[in-house]
VEXPALO-171995 format. One line per field, with one value per residue: residue number from 1; x, y, z of N, C-alpha, C in turn. Coordinates in steps of 0.001 Angstrom, whole numbers, plus 524288, in hexadecimal, padded with zeros to 5 digits. Example, Ala and Ser with C-alpha at 12.3 -4.5 7.8 and 13.67 -1.06 7.14 Angstrom:
! VEXPALO-171995
num = (1_2)
n.px = (83386_83232)
n.py = (7E9C6_7F736)
n.pz = (81E78_81BA8)
ca.px = (8300C_83566)
ca.py = (7EE6C_7FBDC)
ca.pz = (81E78_81BE4)
c.px = (83390_83264)
c.py = (7F31C_8001E)
c.pz = (81E78_81EBE)
//
This chain:
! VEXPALO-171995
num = (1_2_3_4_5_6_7_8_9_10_11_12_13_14_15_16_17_18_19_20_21_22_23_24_25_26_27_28_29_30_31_32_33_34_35_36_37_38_39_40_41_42_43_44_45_46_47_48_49_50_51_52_53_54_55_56_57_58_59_60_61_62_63_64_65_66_67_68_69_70_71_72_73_74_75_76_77_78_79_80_81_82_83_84_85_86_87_88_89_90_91_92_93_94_95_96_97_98_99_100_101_102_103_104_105_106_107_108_109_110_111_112_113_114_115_116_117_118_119_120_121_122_123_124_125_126_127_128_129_130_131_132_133_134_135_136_137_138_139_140_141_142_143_144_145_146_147_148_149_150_151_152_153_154_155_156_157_158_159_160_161_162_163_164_165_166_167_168_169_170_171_172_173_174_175_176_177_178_179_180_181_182_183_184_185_186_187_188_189_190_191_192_193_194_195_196_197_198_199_200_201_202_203_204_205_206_207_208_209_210_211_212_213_214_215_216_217_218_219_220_221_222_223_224_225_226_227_228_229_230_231_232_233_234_235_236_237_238_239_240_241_242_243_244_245_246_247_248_249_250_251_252_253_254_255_256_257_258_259_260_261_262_263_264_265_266_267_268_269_270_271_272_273_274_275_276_277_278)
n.px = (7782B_77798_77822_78423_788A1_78639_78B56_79564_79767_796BF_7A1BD_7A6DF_7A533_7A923_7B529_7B64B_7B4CF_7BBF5_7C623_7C534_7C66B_7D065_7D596_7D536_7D81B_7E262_7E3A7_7E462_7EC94_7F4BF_7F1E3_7F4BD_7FFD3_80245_8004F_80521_80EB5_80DF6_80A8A_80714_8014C_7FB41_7F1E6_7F1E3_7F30D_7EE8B_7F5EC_80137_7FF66_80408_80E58_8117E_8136B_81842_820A9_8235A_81E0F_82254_82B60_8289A_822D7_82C08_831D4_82A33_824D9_819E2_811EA_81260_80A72_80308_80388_80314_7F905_7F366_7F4E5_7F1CE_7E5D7_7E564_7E87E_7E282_7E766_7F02A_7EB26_7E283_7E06C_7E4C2_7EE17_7F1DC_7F332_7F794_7FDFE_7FC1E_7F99C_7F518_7EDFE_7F079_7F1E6_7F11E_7F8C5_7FB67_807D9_8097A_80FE1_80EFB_80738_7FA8E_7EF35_7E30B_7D53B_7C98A_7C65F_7CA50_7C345_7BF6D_7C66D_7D1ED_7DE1C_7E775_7F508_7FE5F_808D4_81526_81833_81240_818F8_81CF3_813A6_8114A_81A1C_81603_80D50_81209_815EF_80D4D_80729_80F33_80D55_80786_7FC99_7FC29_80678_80628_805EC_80F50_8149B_812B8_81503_81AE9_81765_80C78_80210_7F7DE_7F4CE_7F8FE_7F1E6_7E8AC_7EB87_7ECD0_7E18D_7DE41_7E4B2_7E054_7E187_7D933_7CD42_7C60C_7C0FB_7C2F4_7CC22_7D6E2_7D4E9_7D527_7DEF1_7E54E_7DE5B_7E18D_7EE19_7EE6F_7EAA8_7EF88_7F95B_800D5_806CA_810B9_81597_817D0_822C7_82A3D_82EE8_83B0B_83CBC_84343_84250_839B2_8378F_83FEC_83B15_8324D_83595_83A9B_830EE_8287D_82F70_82DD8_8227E_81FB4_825B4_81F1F_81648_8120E_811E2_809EA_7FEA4_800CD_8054E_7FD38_7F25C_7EA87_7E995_7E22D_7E649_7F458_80261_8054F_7FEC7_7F918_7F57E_7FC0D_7FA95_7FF75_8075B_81208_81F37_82507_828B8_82C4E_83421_82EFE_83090_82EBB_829CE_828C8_82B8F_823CC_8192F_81A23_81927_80E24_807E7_809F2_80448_8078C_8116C_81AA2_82361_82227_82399_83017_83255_8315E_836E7_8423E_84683_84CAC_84A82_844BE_84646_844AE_8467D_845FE_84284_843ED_84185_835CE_8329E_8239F_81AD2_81640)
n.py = (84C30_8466D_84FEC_84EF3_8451D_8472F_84C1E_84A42_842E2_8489C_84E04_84534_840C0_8484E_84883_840FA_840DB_8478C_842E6_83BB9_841E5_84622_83D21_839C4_8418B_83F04_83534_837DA_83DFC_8374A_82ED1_836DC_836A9_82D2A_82BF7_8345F_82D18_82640_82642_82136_81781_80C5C_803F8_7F6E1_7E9FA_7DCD0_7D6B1_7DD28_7E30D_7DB27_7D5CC_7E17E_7E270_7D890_7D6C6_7DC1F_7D70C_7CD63_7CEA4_7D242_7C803_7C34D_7C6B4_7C775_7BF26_7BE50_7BB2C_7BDC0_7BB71_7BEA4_7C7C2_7CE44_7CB24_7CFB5_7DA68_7DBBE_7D8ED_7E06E_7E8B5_7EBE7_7E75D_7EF99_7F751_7FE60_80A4D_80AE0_804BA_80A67_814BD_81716_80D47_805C8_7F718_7F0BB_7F494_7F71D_7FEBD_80CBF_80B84_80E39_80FEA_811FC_81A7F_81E6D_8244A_82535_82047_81F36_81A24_812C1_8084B_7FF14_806DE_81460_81C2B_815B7_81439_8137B_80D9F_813AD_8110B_81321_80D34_80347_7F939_7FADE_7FBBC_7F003_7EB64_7EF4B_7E892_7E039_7E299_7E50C_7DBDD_7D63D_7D3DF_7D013_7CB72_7C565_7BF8A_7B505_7B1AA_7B257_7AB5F_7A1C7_79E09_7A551_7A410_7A064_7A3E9_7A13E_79E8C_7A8C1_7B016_7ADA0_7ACFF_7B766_7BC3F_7B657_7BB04_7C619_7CC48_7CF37_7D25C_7CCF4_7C129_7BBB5_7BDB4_7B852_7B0F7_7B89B_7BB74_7B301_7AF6D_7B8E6_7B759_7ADB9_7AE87_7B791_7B131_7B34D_7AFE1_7AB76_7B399_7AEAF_7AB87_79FEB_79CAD_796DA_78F2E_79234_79E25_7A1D7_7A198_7A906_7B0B2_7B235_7B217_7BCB7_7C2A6_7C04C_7C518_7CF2D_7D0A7_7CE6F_7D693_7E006_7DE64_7E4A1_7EDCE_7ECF4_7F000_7FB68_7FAF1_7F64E_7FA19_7FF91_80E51_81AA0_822A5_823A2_82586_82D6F_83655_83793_8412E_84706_849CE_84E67_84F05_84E81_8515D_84CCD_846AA_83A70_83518_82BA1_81D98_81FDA_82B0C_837A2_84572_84952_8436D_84266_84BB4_84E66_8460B_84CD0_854AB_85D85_866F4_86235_868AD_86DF4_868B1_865B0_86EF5_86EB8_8665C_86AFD_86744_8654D_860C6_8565A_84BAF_84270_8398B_82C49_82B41_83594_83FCB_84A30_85665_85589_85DB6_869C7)
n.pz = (8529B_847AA_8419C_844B5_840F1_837A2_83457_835FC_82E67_8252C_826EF_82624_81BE1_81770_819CA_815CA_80D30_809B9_80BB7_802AC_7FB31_7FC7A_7FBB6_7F0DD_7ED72_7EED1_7EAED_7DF56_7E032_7E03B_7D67C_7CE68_7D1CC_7CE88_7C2A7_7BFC3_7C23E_7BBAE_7AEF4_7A865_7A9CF_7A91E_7A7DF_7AD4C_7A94E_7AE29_7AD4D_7A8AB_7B37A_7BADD_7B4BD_7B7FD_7C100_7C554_7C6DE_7D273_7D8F0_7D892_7DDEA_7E7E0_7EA6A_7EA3D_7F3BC_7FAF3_7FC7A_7F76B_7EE5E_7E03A_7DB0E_7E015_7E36C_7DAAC_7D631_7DECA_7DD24_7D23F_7D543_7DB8B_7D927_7CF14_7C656_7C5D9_7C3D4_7C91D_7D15D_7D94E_7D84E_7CFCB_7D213_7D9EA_7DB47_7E191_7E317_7E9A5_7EEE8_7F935_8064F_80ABB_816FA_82507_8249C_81B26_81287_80981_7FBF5_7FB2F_7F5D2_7F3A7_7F2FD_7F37D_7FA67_80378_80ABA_8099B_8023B_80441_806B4_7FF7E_7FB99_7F4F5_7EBE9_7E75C_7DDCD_7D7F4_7D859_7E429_7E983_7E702_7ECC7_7F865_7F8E1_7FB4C_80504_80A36_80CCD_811CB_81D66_82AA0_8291F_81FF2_8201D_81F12_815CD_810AF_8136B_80C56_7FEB4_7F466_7EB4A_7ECBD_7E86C_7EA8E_7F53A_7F989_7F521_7F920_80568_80555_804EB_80DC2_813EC_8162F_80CDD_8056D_8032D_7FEC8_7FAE9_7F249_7EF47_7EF8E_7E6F1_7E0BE_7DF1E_7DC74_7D380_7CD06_7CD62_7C79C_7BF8F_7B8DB_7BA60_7C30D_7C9CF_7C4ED_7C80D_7D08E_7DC75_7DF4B_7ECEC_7F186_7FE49_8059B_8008B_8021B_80CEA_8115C_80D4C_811CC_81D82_81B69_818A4_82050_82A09_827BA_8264E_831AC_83506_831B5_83801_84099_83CF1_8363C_83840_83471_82AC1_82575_82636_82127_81D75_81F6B_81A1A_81611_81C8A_819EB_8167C_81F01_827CC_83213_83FB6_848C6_854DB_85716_85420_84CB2_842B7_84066_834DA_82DE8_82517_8195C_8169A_81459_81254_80D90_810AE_81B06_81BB5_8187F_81FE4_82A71_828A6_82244_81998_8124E_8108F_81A84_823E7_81F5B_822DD_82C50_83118_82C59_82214_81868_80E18_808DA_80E13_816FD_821CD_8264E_83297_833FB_83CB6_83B81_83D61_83F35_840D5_84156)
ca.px = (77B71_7771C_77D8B_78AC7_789DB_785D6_79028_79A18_796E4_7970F_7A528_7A7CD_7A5DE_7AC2E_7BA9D_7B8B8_7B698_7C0B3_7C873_7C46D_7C88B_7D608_7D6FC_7D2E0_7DD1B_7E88A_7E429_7E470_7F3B4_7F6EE_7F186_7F729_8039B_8015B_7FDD8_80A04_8142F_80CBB_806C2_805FE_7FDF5_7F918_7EE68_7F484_7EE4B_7F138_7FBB1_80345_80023_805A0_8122F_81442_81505_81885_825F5_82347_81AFA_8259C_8300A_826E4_823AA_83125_8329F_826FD_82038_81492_80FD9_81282_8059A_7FE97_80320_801B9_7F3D0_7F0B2_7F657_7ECA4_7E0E6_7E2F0_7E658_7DE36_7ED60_7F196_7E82C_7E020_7E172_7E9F8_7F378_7F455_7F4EB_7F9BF_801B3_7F9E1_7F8C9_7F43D_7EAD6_7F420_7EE1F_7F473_7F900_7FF29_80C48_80CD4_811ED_81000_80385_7F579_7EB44_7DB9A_7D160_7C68E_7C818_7C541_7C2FA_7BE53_7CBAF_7D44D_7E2BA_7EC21_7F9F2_7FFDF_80CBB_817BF_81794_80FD8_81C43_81BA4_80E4A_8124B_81B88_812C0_80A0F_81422_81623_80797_805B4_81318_80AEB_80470_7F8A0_7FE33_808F6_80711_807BB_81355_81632_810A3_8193A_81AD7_8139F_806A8_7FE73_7F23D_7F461_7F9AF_7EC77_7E3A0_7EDC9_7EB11_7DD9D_7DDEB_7E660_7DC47_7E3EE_7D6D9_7C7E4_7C41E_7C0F3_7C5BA_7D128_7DA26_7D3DF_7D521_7E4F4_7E596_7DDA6_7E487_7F1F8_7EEA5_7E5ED_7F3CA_7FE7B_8040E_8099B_813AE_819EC_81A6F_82699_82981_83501_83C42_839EF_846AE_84285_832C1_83830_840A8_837C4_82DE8_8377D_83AB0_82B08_827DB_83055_82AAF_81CA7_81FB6_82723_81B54_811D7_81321_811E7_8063E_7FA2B_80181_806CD_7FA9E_7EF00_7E9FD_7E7F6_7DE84_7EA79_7F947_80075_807E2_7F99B_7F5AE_7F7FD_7FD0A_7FA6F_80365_80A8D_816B9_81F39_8287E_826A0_83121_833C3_82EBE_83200_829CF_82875_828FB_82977_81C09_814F3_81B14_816CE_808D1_80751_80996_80163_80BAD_81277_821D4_827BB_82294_8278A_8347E_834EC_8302A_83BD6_846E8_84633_84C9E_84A64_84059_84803_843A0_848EE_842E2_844A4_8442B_83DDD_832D7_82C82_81EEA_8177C_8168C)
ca.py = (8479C_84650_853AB_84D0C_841BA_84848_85160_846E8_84091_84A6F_84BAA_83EA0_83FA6_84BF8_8481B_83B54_8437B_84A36_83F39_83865_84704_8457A_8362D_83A45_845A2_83B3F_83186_83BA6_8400E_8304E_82D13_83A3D_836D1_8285F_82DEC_83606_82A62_821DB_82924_81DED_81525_808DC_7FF71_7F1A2_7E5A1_7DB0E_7D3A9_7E0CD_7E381_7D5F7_7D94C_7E5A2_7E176_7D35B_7D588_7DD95_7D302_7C98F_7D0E7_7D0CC_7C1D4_7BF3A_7C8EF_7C6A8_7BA7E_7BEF5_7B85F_7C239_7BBDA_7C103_7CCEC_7D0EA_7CAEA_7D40E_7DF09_7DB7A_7DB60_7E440_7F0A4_7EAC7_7E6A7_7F54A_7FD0B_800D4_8102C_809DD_80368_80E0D_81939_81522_80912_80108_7F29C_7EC9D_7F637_7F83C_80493_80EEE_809B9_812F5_80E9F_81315_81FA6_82199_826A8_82365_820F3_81F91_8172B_80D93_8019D_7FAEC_80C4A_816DF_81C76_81225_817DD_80FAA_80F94_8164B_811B1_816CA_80950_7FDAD_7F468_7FD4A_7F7A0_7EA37_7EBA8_7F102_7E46B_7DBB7_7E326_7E5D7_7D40F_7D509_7D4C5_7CA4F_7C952_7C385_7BC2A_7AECA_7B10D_7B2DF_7A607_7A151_79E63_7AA29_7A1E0_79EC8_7A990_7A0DE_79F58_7AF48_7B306_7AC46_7AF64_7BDDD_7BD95_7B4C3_7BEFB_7CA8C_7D0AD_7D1BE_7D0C6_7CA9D_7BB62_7B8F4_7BF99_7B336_7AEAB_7BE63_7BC20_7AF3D_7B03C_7BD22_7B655_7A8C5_7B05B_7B8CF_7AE42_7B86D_7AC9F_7AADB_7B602_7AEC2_7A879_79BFA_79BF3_7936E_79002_796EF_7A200_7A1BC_7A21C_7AB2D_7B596_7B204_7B492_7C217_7C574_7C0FD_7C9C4_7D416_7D1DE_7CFB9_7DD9D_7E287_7DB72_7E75B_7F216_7EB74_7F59B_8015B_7F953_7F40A_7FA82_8047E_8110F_81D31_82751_82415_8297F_830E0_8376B_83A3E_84697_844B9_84E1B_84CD9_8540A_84D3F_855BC_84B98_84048_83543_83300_8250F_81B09_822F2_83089_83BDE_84A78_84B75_83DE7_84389_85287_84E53_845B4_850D6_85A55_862DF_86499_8602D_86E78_87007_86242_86679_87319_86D45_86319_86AA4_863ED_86716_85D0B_8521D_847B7_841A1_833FE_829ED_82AE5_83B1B_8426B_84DEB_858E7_8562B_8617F_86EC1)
ca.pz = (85181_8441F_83F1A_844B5_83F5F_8308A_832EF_8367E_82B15_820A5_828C5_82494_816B8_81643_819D9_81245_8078D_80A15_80A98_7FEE6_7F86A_7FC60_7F988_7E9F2_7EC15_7F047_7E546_7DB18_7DFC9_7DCCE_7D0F7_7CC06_7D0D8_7CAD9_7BD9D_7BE0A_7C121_7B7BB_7AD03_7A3DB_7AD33_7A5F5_7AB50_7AD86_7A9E4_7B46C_7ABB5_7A9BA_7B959_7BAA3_7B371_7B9F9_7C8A4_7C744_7C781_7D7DB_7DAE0_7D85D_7E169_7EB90_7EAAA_7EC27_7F70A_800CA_7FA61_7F5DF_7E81F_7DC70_7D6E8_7E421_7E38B_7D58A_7D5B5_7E2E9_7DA4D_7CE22_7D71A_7DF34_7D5C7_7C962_7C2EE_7C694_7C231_7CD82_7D1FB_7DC11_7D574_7CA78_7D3F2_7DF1E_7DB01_7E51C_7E1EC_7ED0D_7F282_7FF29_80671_8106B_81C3E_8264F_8243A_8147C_812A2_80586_7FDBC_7FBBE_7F1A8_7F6BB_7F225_7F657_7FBBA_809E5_80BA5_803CC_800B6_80670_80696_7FCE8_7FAB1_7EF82_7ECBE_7E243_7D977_7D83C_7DBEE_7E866_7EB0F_7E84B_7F243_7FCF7_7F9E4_7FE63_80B7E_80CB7_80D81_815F6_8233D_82CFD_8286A_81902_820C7_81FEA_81045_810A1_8133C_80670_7FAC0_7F373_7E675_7EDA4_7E8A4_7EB20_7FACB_7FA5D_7F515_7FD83_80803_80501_806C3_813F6_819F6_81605_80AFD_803C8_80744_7F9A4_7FBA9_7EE2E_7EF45_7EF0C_7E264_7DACF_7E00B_7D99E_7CEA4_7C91E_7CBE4_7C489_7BAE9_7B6BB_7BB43_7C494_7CCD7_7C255_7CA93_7D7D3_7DAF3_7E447_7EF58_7F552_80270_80858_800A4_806B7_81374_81218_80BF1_81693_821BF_81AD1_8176B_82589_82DDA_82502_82752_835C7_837F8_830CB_83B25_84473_83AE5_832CA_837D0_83392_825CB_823CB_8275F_81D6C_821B3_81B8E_819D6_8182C_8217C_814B5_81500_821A9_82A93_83782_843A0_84F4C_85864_85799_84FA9_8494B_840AE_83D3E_8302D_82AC8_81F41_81401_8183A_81248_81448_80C8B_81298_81F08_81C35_8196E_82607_82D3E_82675_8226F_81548_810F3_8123A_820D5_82460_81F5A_82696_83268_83237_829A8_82099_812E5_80A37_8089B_81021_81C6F_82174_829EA_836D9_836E2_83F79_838A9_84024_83B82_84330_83F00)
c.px = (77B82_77A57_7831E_78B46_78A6E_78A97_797D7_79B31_7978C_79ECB_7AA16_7A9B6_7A936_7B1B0_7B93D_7B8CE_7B9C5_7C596_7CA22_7C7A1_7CE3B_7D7F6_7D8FB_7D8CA_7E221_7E906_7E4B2_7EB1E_7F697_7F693_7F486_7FC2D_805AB_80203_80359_80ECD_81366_8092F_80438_8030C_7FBB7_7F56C_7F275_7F176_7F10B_7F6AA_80040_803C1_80474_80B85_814AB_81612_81683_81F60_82672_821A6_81E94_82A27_82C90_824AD_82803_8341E_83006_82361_81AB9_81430_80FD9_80C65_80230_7FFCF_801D7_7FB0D_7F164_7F250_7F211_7E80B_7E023_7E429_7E507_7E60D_7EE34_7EEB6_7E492_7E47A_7E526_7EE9D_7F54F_7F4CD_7F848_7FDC4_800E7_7F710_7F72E_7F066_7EBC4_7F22F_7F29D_7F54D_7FBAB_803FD_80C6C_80BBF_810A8_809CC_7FF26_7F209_7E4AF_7D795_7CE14_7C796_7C3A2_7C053_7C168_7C46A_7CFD1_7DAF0_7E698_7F06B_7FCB5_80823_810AD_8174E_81543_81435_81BFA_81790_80FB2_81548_81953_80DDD_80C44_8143C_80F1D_805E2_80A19_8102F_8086D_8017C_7F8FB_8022B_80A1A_8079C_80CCA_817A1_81550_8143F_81869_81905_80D75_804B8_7FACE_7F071_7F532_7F3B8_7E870_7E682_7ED40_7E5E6_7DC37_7DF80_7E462_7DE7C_7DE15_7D0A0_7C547_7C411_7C36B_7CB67_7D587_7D9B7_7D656_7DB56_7E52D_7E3E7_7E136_7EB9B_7F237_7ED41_7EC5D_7FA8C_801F4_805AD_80D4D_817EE_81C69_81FEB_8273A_82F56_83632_83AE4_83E6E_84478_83C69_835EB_83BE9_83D88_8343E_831B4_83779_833EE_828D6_8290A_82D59_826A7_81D1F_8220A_82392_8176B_8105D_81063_80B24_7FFCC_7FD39_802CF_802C1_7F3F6_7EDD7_7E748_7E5FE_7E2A6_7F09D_7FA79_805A8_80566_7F68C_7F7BD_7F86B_7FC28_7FC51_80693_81015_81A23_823E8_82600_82CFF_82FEA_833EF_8302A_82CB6_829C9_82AE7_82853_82569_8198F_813ED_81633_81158_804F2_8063B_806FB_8049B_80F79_81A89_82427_826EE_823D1_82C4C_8368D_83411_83563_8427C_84816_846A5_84B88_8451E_84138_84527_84551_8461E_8443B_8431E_83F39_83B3D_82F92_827BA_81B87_81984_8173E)
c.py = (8466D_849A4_8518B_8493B_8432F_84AD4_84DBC_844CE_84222_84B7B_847DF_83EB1_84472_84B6C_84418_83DCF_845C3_845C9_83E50_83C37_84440_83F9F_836DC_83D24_842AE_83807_8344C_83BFC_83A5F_82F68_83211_8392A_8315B_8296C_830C0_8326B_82622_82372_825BE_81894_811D9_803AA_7F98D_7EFC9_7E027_7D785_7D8AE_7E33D_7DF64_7D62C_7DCD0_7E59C_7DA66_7D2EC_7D656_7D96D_7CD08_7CAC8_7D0D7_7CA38_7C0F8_7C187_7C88D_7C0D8_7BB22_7BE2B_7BCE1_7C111_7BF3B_7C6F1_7CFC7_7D02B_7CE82_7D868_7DDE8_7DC0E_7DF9F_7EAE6_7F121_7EAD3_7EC6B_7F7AD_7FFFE_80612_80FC8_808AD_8081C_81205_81991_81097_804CB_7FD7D_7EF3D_7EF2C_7F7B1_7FD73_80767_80D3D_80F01_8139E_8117D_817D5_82281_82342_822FC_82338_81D56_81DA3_8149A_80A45_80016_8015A_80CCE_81988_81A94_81436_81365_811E2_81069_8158C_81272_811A8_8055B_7F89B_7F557_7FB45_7F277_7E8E2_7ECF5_7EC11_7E02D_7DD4F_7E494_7DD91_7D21F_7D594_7D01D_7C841_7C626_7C032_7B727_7AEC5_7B038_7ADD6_7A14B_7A23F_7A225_7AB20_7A0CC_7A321_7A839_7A1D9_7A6D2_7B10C_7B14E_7AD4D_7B512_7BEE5_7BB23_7B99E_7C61D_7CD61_7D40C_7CF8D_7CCE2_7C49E_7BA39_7BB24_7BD03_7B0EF_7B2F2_7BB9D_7B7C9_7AD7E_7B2A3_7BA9D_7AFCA_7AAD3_7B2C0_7B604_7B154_7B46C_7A9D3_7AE41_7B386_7AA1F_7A4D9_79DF0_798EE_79416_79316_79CAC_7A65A_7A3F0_7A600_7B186_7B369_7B37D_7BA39_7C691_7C5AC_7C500_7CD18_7D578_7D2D5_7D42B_7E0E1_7E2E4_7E274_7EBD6_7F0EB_7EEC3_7FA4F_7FFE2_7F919_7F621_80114_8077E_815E2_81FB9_82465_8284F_82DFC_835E4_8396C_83FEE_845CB_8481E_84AA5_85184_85250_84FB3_854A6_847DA_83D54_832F6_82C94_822F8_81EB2_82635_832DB_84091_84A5A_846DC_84072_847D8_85085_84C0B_8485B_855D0_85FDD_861B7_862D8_8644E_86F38_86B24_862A8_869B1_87149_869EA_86694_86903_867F9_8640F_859B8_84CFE_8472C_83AB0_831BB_82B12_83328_83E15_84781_84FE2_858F4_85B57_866D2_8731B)
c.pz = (84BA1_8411B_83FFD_841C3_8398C_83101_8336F_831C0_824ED_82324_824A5_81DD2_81454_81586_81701_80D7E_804F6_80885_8054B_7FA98_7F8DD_7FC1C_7F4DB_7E912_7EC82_7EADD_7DFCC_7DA95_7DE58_7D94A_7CDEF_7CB90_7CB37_7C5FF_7BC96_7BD31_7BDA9_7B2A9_7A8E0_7A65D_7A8FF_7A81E_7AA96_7ACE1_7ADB1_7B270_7ACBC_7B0BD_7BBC9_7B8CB_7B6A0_7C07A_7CA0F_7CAAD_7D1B4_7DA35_7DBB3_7DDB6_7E6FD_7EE33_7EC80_7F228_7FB65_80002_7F8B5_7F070_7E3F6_7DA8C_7DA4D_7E413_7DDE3_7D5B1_7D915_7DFA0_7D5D9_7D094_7D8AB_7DCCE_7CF1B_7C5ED_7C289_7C46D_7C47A_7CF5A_7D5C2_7DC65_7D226_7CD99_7D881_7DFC4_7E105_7E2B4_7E34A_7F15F_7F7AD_80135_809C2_81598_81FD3_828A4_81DBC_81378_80DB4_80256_7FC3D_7F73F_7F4A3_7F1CC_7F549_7F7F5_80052_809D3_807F8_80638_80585_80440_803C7_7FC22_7F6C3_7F05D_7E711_7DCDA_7DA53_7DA69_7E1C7_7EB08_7EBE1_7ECBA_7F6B4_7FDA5_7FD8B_804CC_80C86_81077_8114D_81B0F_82578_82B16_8212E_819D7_81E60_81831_80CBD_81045_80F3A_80243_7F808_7EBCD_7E815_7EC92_7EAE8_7F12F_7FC9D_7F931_7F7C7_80499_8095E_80834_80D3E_81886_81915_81120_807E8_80581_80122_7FA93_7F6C5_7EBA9_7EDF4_7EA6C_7DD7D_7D983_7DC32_7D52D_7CA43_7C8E6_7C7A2_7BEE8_7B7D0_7B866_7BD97_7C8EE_7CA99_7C4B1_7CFF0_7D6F5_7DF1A_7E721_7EFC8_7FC76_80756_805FE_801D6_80B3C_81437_81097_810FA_81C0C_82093_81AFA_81D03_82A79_82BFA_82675_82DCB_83830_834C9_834DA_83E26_8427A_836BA_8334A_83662_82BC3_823D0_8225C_824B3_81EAF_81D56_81705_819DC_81A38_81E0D_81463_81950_8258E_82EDE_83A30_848A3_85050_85994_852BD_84D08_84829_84001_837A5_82EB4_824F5_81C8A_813C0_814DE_813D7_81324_80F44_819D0_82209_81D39_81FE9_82A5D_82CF6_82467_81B1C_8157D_81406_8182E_8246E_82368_82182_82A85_83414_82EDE_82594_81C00_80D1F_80CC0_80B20_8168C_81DF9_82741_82E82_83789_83AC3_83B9C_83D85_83D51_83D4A_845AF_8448B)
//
């Protein structure tokens, strides 16, 4: 019993090592690409951070109600005013991870996990946008209902409905936006135009309700990333897809994915049918 258990165990550390190998090898092909579409990369300091995303932060205020000061300040903590390996390589701003709904790719670090699967997306406004629909869901609701100037009730609001485990969480939010007057961005409504953004933000969250464990719930591997085995020997093409996201899924590369279907070109459109199996 002993030999199994050592032997399970060396096992164990074996594929994680393995793992951890091909994590390093993924984060390597990012920052490379990073480095290529930005070669002139310049640390921000949080005024200049401040500056550079106030304007997104504003368009989303006026679009889902959420406080430009609250969101710029969650953007200053949470990727050190962009300069964390997440923001700069990955153009993640808000720490958002893989769920297995997001199609697109991956960058690996620490966190709750040892390499905890984050989402790598093409621009930092890109992010900002994925913050607002990340807080679009039940459990952030009732915020919603909140004038779209209260930062102070939004940040203690935050932490009530779990966004973060930090008890002083409510104070960082409010500090860093009084400390740089970043509530100079929020703007007031009227009360026809409250209620009507809250009818529109509402349906929203509620035809999310349904879908919210597959949106929400962050998973090791996108599914951009993982390899599928089945015996069903078509797939249906979804919003995102790709021959290569597709190809890999299936264990197989582009070119035998295109002979398998015909396929002369790189096009594929939602809805199509793909023999996946060889």
């Amino acid at each position: 019993m002993k030999k199994v258990v050592f032997f399970l165990g060396i096992l164990t550390v074996f594929f994680s090592s393995c793992k951890t190998r091909q994590y390093h090898r993924n984060n390597k092909q990012i920052e490379k690409a990073a480095n290529k579409s930005n070669p002139n990369f310049t640390d921000f300091t949080t005024l200049t951070y401040i500056q550079a995303f106030k304007t997104v932060a504003i368009e989303e205020m006026n679009t889902y109600g959420i406080p430009a000061s609250i969101t710029l300040a969650q953007g200053i903590i949470e990727s050190g005013s962009g300069n964390s390996s997440l923001a700069k390589y990955a153009n993640n701003h808000f720490g958002i991870k893989c769920t297995s709904d997001w199609r697109g790719k991956a960058y690996y670090k620490d966190d709750d996990k040892s390499n905890d699967c984050f989402r790598v997306y093409k621009d930092a406004r890109e992010s900002y946008k994925d913050h607002s629909e990340f807080l679009k869901r039940k459990r952030y609701s009732a915020l919603f209902e909140l004038d779209k100037n209260d930062y102070v009730n939004w940040a203690k609001g935050l932490k009530q409905a779990g966004y973060a485990t930090n008890p002083r969480y409510p104070d960082m939010l409010i500090n860093t936006i009084e400390k740089y007057q970043l509530h100079q961005y929020d703007q007031p409504e009227s009360e026809t135009d409250k209620i009507k953004r809250e009818d529109r933000v509402f349906t929203e969250i509620n035809a999310n309700i349904p879908k919210e464990t597959k949106k929400f719930t962050p998973v090791e591997t996108p599914p951009s990333k993982q390899v599928i085995n089945t015996t069903d020997p078509n797939y249906t093409v979804q919003k995102g897809d790709t021959l290569y996201n597709i190809s890999k899924r299936y264990n197989m590369t582009v070119e035998e994915l295109k002979t398998l279907n015909n396929l002369t070109d790189g096009g594929i459109k939602i809805g199509q049918k793909l023999v996946v199996v060889k």
